[in-house]
C-alpha positions in Angstrom: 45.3 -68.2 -57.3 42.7 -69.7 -55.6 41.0 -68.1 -52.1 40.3 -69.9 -49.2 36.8 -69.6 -48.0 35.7 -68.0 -44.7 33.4 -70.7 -42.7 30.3 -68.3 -43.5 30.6 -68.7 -47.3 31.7 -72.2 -46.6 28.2 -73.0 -44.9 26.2 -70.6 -47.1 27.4 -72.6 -50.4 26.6 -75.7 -48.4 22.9 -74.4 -47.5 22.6 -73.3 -51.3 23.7 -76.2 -53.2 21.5 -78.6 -50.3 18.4 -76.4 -51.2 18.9 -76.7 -54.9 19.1 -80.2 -54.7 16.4 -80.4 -52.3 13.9 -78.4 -55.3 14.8 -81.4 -57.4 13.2 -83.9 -55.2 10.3 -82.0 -54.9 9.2 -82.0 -58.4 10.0 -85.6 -58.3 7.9 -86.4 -55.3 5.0 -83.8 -56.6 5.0 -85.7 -60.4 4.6 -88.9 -58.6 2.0 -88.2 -56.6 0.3 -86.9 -59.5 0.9 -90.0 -61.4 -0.1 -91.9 -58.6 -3.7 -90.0 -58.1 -4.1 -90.7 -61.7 -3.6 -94.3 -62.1 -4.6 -97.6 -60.7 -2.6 -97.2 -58.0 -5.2 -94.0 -56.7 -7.2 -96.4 -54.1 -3.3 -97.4 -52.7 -1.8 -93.5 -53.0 -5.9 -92.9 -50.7 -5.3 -95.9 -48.5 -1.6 -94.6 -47.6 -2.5 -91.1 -46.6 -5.6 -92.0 -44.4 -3.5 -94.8 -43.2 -4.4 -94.0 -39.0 -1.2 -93.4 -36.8 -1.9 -93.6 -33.2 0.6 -92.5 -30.5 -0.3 -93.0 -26.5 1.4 -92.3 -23.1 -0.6 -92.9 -20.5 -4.1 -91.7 -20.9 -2.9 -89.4 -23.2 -3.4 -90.4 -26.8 -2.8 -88.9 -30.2 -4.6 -90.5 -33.2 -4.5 -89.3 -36.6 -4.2 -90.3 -40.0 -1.0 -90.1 -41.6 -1.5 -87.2 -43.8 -2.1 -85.2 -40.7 1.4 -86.3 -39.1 3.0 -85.5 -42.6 1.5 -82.1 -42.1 1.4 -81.3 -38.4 3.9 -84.0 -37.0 6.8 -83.3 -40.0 6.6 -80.3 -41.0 6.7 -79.2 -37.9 10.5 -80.3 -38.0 10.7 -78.4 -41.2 9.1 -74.4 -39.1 11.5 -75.8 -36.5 14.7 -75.6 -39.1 12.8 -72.0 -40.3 13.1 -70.9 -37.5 16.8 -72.2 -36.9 17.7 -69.8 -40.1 15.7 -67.1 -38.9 17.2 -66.7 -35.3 20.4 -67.1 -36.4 20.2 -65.0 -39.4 18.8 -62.0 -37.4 21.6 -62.5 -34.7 24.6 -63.8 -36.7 23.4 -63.4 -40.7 22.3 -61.4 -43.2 19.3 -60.0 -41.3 21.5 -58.5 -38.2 22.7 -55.6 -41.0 19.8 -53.1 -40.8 22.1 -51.8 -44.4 22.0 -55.6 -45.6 18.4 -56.1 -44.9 16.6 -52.9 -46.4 16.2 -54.0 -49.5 15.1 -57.9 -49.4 12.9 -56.8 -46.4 10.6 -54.6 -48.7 10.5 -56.7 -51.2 9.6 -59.7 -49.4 6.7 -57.3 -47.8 5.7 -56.4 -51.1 6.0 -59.8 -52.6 3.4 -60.9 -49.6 1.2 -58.2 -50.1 0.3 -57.8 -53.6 -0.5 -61.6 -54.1 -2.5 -61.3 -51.5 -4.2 -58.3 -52.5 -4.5 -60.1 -56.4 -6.5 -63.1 -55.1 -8.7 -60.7 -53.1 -9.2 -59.0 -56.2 -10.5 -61.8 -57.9 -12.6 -63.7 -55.6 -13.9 -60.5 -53.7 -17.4 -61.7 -52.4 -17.0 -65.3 -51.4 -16.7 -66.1 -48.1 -15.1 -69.3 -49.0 -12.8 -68.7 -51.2 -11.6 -65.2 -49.5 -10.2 -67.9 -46.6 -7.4 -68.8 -49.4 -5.9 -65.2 -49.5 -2.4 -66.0 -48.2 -1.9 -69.1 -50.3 0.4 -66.7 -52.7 2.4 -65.1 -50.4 5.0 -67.2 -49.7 8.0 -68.1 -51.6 9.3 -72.2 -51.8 13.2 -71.6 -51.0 13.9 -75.0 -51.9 12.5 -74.9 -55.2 13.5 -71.3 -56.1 17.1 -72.1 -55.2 16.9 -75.2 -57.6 15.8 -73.3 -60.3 18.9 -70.5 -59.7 21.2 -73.4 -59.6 20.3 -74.4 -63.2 21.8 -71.0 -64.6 25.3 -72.0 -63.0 27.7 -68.8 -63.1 25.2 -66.2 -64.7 23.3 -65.9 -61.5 25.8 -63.6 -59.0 26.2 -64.8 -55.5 24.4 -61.6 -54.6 21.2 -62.2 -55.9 21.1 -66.0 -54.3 21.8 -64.1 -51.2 18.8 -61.4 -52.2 16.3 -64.4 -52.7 17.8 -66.1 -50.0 17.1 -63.2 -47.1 13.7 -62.2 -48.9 12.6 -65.9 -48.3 13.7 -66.4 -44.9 11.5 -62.8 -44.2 8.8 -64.4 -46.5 8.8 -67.5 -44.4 8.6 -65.3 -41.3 5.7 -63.3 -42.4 4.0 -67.0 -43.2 4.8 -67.9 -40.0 2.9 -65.1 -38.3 -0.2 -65.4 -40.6 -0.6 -69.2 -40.0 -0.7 -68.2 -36.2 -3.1 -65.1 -36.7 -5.7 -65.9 -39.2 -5.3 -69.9 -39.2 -6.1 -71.0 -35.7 -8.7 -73.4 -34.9 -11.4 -73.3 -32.2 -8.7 -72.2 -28.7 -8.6 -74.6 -25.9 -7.2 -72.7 -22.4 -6.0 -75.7 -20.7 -3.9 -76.7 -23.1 -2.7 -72.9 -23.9 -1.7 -73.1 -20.3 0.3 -76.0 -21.1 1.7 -74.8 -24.2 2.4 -71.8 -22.5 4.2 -73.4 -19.5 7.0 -75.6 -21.7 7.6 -72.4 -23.4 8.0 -70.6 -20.2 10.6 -73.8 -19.1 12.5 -73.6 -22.6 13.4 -69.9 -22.1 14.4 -70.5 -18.5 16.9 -73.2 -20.1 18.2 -70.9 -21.9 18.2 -68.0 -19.7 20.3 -70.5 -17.1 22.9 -71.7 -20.0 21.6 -74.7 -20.8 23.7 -75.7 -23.7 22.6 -79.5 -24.0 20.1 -80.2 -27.2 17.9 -83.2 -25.4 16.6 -81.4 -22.7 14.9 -78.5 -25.4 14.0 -81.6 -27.5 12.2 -83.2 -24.5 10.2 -80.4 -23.3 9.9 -79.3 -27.0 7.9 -82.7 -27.6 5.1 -81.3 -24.8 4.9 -78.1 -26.3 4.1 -79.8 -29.7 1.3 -82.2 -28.4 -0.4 -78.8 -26.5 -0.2 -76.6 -29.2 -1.8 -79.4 -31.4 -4.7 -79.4 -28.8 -5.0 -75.8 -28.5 -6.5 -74.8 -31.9 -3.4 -73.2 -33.2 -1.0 -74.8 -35.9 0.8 -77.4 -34.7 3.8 -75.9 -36.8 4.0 -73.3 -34.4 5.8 -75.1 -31.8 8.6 -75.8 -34.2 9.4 -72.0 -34.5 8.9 -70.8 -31.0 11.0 -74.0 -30.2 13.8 -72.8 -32.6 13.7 -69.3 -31.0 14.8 -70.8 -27.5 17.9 -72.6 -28.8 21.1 -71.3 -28.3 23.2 -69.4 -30.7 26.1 -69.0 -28.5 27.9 -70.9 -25.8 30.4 -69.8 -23.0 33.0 -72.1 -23.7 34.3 -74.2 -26.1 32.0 -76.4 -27.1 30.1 -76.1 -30.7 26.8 -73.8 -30.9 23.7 -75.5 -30.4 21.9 -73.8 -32.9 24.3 -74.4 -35.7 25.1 -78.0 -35.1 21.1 -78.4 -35.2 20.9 -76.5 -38.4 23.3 -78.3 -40.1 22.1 -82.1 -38.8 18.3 -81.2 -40.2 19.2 -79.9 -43.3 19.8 -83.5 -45.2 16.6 -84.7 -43.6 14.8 -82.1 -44.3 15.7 -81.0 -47.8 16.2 -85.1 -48.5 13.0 -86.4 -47.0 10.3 -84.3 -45.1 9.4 -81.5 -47.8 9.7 -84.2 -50.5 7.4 -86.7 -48.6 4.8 -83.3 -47.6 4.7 -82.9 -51.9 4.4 -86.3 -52.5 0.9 -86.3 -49.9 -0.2 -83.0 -50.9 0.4 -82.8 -54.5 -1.9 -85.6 -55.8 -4.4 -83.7 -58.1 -6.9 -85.9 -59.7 -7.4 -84.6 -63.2 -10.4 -87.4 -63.8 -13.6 -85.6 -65.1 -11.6 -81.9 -64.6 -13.3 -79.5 -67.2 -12.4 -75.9 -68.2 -14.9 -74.6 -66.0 -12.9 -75.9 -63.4 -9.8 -74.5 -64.3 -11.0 -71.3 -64.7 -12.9 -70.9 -61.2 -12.0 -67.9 -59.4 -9.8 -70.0 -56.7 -7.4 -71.2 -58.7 -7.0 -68.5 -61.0 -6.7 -65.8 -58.5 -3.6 -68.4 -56.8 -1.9 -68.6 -60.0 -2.3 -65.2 -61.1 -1.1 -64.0 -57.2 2.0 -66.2 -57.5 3.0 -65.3 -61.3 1.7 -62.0 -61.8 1.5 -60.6 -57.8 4.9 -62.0 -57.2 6.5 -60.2 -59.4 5.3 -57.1 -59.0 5.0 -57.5 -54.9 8.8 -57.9 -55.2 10.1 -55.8 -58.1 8.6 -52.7 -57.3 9.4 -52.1 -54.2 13.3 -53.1 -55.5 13.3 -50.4 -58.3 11.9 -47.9 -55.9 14.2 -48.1 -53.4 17.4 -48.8 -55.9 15.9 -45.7 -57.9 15.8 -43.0 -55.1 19.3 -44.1 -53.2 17.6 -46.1 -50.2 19.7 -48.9 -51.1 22.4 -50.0 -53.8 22.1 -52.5 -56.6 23.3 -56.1 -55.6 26.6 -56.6 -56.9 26.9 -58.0 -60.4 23.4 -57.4 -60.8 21.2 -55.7 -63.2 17.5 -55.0 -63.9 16.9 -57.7 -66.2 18.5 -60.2 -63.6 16.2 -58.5 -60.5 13.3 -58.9 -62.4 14.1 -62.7 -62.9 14.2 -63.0 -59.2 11.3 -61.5 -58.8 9.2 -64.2 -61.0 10.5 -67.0 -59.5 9.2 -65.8 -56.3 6.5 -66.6 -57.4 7.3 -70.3 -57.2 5.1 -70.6 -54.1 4.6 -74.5 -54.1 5.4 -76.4 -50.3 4.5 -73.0 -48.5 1.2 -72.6 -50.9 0.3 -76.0 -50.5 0.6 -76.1 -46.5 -1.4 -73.0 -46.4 -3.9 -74.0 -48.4 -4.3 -77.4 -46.6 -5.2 -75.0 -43.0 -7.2 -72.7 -45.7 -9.7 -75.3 -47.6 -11.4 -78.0 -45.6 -11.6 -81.2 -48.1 -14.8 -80.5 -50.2 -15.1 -77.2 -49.2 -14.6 -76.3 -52.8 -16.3 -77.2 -56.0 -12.4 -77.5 -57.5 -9.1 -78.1 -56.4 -6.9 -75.6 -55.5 -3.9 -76.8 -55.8 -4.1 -76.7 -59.6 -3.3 -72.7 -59.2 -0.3 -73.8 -57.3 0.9 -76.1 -59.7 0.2 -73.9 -62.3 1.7 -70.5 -61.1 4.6 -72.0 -59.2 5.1 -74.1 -62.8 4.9 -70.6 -64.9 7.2 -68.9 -62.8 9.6 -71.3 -62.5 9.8 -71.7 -66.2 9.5 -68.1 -67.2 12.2 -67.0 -64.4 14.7 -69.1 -65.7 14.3 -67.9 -69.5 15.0 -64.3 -68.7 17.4 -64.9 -66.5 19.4 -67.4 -69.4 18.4 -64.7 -71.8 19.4 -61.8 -70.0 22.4 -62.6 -67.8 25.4 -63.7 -69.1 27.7 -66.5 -68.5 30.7 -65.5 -65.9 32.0 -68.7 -66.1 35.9 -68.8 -67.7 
């Protein structure tokens, strides 16, 4: 006998299976960038990203190269969507449960915390380098959902859920450190600005404002100040997000949810792909082991694969272990620990923070190879002890 779906697990398999196929496209977009950096076609795969993009109104004018609107113009969109998850999720999800949240909550603090403290460990006394110490703390939902999907039925829906939640708190606490320790030189008029749109969106919202355009619109300005101000563009996506409107008076659909669900394809389907494809393209030409072992990229790599895991298992067993919170259903140590590793598949989130961590040449190496490589361990490791130790439900 089959059983009908409630509209919740109806959207949450929809968000799952989008994200898993989203993590495909990634790899995809980061191996041909890679190939692209590589090959003949490097001067073209240059030309493309420092291609200049200018937007005007007025006086007012906006010029950058395109690699800058891939990361502060796009992804953007992509925080904004972040944020989407996380308001609703704290009002309407998983994260309005203080019971339900316990658990992925401490490990998603410890799962931020020790890769941090890992990379300080290993390139304690560089001023430099030390600027990179969040670049393993977050976890790429997209690509750690794809990697899940591959195990079909052995994974239980409760552990999706589990990675799911610790993610979305993940994503928050990226959120919050791009803002605090990311910021560039502050600008007070356009703060003021900034500050003003924000102070019009939650008037909207306060008065009932139900209609998605006129958040859009004054959304745009708060963008372009917080651009100018000297924080992360991105920013304005989330505190954008947090102004739209879970719930309506009457009859007509949420805004929030109908603006979830229209950004997902987009999203999953083209922005993060297109942010990998210009921030994945490692040139390996003339890259020596020296290189590959400097203190940067090792203490990434070694944050994501071996901070990760213990960031987010640790804090699991301990509180499974002394009653604070129960076992996920269907779940088992073996399966846990899996999670845990691919956690450490830190990839978009790594790369955008260690695009506002390292200014280009600011290193003797590139950083990104300990993304590559850690988020590439994980990954591969997390799904051979989960197929090895979980077995398959399917009948």
């Amino acid at each position: 006998m089959s059983m009908t779906r409630t509209p919740v697990m109806a959207a949450i398999q929809e968000f799952l299976s989008l994200e898993a196929a989203g993590g495909i496209l990634l790899v995809l977009a980061a191996v041909l960038a890679m190939l692209a950096a590589n090959s003949p076609l490097a001067d073209a795969y240059a030309s493309f990203l420092h291609l200049h993009v200018s937007v005007s109104a007025g006086d007012y004018a906006i010029d950058k190269p395109l690699h800058h609107w891939i990361n502060d113009g796009l992804m953007a969109i992509f925080f904004f969507l972040v944020g989407l998850e996380i308001k609703r999720e704290v009002l309407d999800g998983e994260l309005s449960d203080p019971r339900q949240v316990v658990l992925p909550m401490a490990a998603a603090i410890g799962g931020m915390a020790v890769p941090a403290l890992v990379y300080w460990a290993i390139n304690a006394g560089n001023e430099i380098a030390l600027r990179g110490w969040a670049v393993p703390m977050a976890t790429d939902i997209a690509f750690a959902l794809g990697v899940l999907s591959l195990l079909g039925d052995r994974v239980p829906r409760s552990l999706k859920l589990f990675l799911l939640t610790l993610a979305i708190i993940d994503d928050l606490g990226a959120i919050v450190v791009i803002a605090l320790f990311y910021a560039g030189t502050p600008s007070i008029t356009s703060f003021v600005v900034a500050g003003a749109a924000l102070l019009v969106l939650v008037a909207m919202n306060r008065g009932g404002i139900t209609r998605i355009s006129p958040y859009l619109l004054v959304g745009l300005v708060l963008w372009a100040a917080v651009l100018e101000s000297g924080v992360h563009a991105t920013i304005a996506g989330v505190l954008l997000a947090f102004t739209i409107p879970l719930r309506t008076t009457g009859e007509e659909p949420s805004p929030l949810r109908r603006l979830e669900h229209d950004l997902h394809g987009p999203v999953a389907y083209g922005i993060l792909p297109l942010f990998a494809f210009a921030n994945s393209g490692i040139d390996f030409g003339g890259m020596t082991f020296a290189m590959l072992a400097h203190p940067v990229p090792i203490g990434i790599a070694a944050g994501l694969f071996i901070g990760k895991q213990i960031g987010v298992f640790l804090p699991t067993w301990l509180l499974i272990r002394f009653g604070f919170a129960r076992m996920p259903d269907g779940a088992n140590w073996g399966s846990i620990y899996g999670v845990a590793i691919l956690c450490g598949i830190g990839f978009t989130m790594s790369l955008f923070v260690a695009s506002l961590a390292f200014a280009e040449g600011s290193l003797p190496v590139d950083e990104r190879i300990g993304i590559i490589l850690g988020s590439l361990v994980s990954a591969v490791a997390g799904y051979a002890l989960l197929r090895m130790l979980t077995p398959n439900r399917a009948t």
